[in-house]
PDB file of N, CA, C and O in Angstrom:
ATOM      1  N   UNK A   1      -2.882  -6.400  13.154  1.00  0.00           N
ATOM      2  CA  UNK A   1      -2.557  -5.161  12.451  1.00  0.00           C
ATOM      3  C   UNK A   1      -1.840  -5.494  11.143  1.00  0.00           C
ATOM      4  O   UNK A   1      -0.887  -6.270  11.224  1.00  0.00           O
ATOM      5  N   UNK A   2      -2.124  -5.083  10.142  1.00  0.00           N
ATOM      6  CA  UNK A   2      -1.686  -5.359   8.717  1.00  0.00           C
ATOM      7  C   UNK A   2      -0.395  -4.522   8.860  1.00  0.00           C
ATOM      8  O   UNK A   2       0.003  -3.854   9.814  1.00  0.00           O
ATOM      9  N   UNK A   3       0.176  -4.761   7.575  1.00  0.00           N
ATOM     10  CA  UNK A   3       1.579  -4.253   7.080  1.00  0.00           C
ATOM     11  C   UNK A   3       1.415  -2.827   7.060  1.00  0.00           C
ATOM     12  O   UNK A   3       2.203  -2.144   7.714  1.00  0.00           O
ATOM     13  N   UNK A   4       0.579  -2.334   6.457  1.00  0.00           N
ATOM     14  CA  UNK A   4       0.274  -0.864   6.184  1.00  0.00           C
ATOM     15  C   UNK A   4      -0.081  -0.277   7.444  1.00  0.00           C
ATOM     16  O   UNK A   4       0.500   0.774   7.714  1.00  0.00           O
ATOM     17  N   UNK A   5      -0.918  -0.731   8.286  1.00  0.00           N
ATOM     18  CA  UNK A   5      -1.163  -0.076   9.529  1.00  0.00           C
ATOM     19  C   UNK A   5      -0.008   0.539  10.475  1.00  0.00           C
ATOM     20  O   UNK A   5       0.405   1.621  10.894  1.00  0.00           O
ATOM     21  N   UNK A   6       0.250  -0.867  10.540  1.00  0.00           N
ATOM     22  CA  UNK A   6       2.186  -0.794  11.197  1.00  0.00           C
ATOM     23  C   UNK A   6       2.757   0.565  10.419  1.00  0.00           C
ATOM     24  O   UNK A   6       2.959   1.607  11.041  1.00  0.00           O
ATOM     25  N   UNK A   7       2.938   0.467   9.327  1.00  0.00           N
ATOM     26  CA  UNK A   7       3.505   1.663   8.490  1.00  0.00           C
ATOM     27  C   UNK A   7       3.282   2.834   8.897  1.00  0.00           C
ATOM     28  O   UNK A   7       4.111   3.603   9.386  1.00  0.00           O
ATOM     29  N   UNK A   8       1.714   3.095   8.645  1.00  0.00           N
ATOM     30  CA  UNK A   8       0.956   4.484   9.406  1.00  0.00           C
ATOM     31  C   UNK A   8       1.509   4.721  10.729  1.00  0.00           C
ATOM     32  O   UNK A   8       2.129   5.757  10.967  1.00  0.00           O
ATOM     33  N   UNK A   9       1.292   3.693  11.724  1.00  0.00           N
ATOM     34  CA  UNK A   9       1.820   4.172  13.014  1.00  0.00           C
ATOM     35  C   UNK A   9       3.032   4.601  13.062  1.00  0.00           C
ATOM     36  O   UNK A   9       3.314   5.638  13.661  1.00  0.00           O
ATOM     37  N   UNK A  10       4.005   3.796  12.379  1.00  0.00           N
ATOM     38  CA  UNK A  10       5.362   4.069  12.697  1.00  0.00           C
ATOM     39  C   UNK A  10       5.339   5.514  12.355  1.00  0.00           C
ATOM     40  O   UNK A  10       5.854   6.195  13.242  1.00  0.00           O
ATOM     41  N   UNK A  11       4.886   6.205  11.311  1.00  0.00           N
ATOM     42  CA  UNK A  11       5.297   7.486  10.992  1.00  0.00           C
ATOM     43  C   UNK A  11       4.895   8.552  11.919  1.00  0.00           C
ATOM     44  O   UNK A  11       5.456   9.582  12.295  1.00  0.00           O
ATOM     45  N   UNK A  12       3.830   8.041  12.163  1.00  0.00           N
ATOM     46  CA  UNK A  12       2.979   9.473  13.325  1.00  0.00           C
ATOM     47  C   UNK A  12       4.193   9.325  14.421  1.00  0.00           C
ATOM     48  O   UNK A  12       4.981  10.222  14.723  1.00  0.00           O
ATOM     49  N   UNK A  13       4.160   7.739  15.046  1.00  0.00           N
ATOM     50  CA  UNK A  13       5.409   7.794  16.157  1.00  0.00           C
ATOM     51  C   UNK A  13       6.404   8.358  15.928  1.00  0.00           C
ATOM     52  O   UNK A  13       6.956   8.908  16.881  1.00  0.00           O
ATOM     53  N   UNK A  14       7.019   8.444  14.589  1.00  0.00           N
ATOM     54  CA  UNK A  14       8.301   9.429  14.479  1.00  0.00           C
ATOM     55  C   UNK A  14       8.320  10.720  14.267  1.00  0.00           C
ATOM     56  O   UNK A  14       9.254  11.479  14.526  1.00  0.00           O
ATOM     57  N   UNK A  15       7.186  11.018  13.744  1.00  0.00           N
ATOM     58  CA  UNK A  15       6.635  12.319  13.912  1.00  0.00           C
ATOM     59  C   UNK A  15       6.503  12.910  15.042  1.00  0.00           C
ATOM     60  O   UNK A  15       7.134  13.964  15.121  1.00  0.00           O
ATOM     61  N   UNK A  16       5.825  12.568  16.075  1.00  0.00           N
ATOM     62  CA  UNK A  16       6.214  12.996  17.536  1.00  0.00           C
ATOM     63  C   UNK A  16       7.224  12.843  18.353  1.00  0.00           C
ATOM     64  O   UNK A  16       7.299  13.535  19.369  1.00  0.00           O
ATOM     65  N   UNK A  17       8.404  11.670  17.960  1.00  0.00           N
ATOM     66  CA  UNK A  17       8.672  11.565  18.993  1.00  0.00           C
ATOM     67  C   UNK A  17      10.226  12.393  18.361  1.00  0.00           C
ATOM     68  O   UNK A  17      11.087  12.780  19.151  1.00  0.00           O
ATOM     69  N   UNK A  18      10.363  12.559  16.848  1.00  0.00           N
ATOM     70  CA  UNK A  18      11.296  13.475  16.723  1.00  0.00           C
ATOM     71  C   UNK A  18      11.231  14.948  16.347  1.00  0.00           C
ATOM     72  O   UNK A  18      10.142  15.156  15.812  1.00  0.00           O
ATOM     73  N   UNK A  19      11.757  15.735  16.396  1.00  0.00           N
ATOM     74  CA  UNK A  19      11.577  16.950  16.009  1.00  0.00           C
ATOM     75  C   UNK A  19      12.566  17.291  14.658  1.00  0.00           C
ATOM     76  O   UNK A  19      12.189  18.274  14.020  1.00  0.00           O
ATOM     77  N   UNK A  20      13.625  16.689  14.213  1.00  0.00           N
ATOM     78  CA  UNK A  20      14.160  16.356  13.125  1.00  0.00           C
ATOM     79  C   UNK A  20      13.394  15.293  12.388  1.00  0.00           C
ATOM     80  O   UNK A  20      13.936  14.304  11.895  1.00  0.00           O
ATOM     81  N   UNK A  21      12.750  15.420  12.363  1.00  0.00           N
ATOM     82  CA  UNK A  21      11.906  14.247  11.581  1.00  0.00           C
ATOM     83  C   UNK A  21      12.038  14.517  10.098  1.00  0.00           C
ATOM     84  O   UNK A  21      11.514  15.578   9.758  1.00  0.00           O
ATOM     85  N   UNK A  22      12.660  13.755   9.047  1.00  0.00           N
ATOM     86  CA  UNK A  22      12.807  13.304   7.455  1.00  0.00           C
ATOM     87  C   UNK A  22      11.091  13.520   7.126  1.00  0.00           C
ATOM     88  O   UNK A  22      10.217  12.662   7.249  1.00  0.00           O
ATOM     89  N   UNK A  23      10.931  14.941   6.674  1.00  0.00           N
ATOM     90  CA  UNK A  23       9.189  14.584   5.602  1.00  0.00           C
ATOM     91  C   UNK A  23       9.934  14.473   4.336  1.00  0.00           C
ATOM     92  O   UNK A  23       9.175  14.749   3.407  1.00  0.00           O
ATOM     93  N   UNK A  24      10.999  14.207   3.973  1.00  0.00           N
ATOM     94  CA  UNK A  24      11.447  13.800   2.463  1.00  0.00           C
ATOM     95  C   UNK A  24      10.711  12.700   2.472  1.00  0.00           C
ATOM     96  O   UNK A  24       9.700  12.486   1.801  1.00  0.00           O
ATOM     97  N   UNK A  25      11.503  11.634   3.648  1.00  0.00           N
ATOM     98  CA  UNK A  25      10.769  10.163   3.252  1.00  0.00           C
ATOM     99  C   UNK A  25       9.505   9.981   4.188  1.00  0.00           C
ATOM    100  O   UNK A  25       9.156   8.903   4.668  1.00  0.00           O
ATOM    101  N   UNK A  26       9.066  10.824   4.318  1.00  0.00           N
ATOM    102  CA  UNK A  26       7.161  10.647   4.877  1.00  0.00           C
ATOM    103  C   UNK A  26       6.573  11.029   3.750  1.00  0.00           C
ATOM    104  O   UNK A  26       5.353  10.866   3.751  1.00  0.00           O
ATOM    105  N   UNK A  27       7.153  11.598   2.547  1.00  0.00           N
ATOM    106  CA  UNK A  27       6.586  12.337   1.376  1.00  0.00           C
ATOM    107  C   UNK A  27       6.876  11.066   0.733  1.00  0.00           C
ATOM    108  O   UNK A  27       5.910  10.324   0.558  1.00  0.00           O
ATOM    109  N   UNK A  28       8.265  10.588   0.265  1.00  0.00           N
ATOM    110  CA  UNK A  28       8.211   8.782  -0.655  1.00  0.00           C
ATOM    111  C   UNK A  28       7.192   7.983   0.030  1.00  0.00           C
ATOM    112  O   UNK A  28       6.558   7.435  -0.871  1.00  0.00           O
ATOM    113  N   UNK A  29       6.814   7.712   0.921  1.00  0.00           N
ATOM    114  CA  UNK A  29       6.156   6.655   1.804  1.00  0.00           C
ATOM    115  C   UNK A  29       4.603   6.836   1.318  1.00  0.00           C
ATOM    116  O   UNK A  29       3.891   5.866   1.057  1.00  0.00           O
ATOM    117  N   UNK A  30       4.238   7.967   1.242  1.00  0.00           N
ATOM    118  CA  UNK A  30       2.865   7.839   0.968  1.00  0.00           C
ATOM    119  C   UNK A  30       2.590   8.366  -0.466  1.00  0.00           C
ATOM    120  O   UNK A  30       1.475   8.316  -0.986  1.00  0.00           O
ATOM    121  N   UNK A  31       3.931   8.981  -1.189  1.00  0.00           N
ATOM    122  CA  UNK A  31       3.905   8.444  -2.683  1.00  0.00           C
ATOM    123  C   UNK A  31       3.796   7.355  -3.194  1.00  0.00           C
ATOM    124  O   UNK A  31       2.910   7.025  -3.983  1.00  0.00           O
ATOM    125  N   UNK A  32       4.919   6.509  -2.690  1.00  0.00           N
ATOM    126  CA  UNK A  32       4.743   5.418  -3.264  1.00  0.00           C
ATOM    127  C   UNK A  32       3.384   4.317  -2.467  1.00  0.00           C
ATOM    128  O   UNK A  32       3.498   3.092  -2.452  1.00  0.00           O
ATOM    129  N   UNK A  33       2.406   4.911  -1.980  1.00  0.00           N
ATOM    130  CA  UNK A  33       1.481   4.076  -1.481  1.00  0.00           C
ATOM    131  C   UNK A  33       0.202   4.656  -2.659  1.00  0.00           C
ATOM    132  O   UNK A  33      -0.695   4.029  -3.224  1.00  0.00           O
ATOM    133  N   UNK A  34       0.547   5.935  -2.706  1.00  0.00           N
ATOM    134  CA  UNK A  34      -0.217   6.598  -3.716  1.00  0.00           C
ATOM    135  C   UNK A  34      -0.222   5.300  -5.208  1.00  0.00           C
ATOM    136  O   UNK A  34      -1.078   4.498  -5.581  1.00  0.00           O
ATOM    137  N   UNK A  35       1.009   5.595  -5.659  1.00  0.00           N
ATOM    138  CA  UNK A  35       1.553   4.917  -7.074  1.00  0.00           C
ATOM    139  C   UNK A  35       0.847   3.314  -6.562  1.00  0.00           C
ATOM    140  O   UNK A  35       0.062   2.888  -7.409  1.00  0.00           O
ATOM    141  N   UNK A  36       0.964   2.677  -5.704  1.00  0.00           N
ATOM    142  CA  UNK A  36       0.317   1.496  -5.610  1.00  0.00           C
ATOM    143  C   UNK A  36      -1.087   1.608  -5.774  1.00  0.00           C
ATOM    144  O   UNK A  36      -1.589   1.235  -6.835  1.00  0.00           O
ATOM    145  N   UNK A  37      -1.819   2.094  -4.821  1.00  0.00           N
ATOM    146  CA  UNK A  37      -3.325   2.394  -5.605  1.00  0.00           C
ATOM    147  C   UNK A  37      -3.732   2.669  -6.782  1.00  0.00           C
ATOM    148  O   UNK A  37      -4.615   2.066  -7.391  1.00  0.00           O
ATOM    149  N   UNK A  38      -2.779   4.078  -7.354  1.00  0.00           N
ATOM    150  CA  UNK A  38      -3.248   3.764  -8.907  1.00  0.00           C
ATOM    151  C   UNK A  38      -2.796   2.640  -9.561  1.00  0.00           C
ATOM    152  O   UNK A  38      -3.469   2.096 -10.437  1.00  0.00           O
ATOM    153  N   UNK A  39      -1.603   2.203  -9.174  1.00  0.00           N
ATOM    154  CA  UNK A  39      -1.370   0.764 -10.181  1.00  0.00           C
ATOM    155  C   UNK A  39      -2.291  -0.378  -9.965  1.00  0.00           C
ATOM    156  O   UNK A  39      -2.293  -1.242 -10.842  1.00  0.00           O
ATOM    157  N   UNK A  40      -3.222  -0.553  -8.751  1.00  0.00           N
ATOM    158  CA  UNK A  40      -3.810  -1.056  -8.788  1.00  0.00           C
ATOM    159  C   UNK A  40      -4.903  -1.437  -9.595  1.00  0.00           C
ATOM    160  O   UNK A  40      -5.096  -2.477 -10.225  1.00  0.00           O
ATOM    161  N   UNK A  41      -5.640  -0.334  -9.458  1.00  0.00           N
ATOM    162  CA  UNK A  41      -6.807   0.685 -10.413  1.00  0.00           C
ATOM    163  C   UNK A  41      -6.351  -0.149 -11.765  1.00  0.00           C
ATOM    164  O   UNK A  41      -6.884  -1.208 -12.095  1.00  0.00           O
ATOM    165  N   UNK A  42      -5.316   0.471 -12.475  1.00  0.00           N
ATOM    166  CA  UNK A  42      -5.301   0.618 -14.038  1.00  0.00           C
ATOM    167  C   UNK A  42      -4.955  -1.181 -13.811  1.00  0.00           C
ATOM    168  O   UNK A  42      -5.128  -1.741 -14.894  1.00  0.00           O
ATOM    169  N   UNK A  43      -4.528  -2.169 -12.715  1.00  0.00           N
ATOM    170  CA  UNK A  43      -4.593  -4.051 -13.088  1.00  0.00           C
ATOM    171  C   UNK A  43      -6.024  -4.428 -12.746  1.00  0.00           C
ATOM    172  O   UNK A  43      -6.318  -5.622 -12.808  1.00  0.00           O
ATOM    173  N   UNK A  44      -7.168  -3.328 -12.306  1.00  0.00           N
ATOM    174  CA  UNK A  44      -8.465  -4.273 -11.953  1.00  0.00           C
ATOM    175  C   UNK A  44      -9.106  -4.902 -13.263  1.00  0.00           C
ATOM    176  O   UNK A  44      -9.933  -5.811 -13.193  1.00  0.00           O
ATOM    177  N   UNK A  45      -8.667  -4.354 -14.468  1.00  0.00           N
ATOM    178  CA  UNK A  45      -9.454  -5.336 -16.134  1.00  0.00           C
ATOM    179  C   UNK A  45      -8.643  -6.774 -15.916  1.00  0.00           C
ATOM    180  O   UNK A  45      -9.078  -7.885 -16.219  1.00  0.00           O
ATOM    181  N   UNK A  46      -7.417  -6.487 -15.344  1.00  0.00           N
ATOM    182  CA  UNK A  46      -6.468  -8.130 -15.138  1.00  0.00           C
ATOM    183  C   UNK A  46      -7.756  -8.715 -14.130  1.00  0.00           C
ATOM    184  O   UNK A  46      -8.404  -9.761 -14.148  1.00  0.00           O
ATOM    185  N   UNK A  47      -7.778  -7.699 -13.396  1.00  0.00           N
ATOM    186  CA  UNK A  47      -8.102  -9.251 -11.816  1.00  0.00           C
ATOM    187  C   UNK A  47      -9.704  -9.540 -12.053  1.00  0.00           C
ATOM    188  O   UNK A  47     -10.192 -10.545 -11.537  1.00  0.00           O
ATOM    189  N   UNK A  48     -10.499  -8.676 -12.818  1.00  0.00           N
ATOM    190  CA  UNK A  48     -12.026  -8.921 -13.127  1.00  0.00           C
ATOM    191  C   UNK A  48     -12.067 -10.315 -13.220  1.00  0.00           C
ATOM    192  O   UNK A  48     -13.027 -10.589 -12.499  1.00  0.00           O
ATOM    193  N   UNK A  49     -11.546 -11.559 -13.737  1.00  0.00           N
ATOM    194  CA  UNK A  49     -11.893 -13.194 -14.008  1.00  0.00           C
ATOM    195  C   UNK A  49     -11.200 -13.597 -12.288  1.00  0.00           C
ATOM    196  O   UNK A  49     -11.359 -14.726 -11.824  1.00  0.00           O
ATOM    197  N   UNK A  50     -10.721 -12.892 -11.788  1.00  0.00           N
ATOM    198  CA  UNK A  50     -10.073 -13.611 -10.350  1.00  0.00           C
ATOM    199  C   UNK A  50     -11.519 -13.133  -9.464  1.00  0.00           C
ATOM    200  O   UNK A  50     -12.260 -13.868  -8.811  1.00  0.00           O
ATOM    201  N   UNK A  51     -11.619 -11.783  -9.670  1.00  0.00           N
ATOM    202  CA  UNK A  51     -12.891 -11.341  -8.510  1.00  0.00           C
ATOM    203  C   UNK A  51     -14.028 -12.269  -9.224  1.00  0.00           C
ATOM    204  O   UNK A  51     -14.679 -12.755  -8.299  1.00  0.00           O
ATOM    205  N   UNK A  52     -14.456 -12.645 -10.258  1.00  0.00           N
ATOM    206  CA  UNK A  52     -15.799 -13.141 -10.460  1.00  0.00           C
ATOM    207  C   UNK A  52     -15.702 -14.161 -10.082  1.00  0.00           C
ATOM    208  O   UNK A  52     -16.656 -14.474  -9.369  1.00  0.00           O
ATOM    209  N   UNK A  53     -14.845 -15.042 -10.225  1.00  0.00           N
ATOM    210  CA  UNK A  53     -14.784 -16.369  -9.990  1.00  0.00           C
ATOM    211  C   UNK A  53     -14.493 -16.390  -8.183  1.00  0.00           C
ATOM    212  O   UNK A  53     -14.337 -17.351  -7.430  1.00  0.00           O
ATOM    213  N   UNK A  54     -14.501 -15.287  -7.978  1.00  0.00           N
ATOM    214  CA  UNK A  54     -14.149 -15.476  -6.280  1.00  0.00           C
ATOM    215  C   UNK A  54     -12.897 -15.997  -5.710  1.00  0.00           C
ATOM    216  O   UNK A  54     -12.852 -16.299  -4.518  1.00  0.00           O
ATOM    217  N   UNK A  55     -11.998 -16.108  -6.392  1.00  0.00           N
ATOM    218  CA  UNK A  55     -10.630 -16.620  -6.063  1.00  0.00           C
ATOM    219  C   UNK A  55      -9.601 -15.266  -5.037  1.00  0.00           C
ATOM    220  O   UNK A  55      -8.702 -14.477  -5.327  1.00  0.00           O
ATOM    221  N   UNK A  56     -10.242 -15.549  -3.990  1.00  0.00           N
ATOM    222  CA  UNK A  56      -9.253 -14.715  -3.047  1.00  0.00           C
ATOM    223  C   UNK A  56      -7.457 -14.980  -3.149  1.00  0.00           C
ATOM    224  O   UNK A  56      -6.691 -14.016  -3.164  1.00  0.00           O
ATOM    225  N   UNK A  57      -6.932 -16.501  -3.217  1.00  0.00           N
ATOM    226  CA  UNK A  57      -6.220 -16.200  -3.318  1.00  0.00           C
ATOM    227  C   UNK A  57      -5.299 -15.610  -4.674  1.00  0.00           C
ATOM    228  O   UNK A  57      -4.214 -15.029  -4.672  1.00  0.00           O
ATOM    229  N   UNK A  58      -6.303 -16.057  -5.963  1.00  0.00           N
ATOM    230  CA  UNK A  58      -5.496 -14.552  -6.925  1.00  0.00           C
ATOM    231  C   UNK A  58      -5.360 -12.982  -6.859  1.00  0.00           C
ATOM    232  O   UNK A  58      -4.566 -12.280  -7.484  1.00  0.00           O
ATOM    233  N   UNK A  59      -6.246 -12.632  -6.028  1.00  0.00           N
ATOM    234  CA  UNK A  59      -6.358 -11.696  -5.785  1.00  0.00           C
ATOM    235  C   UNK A  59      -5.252 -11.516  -4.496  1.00  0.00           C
ATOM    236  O   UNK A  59      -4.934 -10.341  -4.312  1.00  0.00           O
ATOM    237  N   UNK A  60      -4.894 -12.076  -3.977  1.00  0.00           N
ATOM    238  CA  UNK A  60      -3.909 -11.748  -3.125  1.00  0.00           C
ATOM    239  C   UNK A  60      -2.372 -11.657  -3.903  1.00  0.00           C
ATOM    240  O   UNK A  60      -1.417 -10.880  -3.884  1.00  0.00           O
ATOM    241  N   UNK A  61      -2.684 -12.746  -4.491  1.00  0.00           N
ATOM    242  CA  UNK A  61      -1.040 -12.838  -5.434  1.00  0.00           C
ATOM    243  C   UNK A  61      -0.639 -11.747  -6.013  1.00  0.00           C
ATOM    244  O   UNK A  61       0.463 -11.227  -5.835  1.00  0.00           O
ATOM    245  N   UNK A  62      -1.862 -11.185  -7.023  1.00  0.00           N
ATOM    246  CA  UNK A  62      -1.916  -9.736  -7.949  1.00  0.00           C
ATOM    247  C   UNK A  62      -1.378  -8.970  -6.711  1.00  0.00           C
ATOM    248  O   UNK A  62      -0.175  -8.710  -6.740  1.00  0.00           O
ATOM    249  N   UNK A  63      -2.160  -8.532  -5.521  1.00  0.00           N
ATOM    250  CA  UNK A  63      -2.058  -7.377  -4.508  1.00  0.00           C
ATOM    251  C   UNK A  63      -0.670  -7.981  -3.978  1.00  0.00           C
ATOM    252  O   UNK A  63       0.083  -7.100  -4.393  1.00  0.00           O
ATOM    253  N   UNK A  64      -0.014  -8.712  -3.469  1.00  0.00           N
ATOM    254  CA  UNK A  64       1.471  -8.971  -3.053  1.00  0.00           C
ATOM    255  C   UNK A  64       2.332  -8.589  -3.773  1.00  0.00           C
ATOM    256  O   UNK A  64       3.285  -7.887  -3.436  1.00  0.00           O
ATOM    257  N   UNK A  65       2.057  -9.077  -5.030  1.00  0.00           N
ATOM    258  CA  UNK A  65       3.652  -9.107  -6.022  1.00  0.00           C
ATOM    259  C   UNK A  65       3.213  -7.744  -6.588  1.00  0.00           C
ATOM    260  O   UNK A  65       4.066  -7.398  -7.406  1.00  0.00           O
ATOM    261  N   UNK A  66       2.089  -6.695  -6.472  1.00  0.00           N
ATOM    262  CA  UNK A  66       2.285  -5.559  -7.087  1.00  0.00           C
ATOM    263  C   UNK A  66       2.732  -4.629  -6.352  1.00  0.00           C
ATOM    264  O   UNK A  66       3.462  -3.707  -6.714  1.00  0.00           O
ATOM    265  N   UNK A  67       2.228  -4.874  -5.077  1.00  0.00           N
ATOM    266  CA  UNK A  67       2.331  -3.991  -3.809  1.00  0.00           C
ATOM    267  C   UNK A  67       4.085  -4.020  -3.344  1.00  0.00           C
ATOM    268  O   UNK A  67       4.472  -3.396  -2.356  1.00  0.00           O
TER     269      UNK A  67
END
């Protein structure tokens, strides 16, 4: 299970299992997952020479240190 998955679950689990449940920060959480996708988007002209050349691990570096 990836980092993000874990993430998803945890929230539904707190979602049910509290009834005070914070949607302030269920609202940051998938904002700021939002803001990562588009920041992604507007670095894919960066990573175009990493994807052609097939270099997975630049493409991981870009997606770590942006994410």
């Amino acid at each position: 299970m990836t980092r993000q998955e874990h993430r998803i679950e945890s929230i539904d689990e707190r979602m049910e299992s509290s009834r005070e449940f914070n949607f302030n920060a269920a609202f940051l959480e998938l904002s700021r997952r939002e803001n990562c996708l588009r920041g992604l988007t507007t670095l894919l002209h960066c990573l175009l020479p990493c994807i052609q050349e097939r270099s997975r691990n630049c493409w991981t570096v870009y997606t770590r240190s942006f994410c």
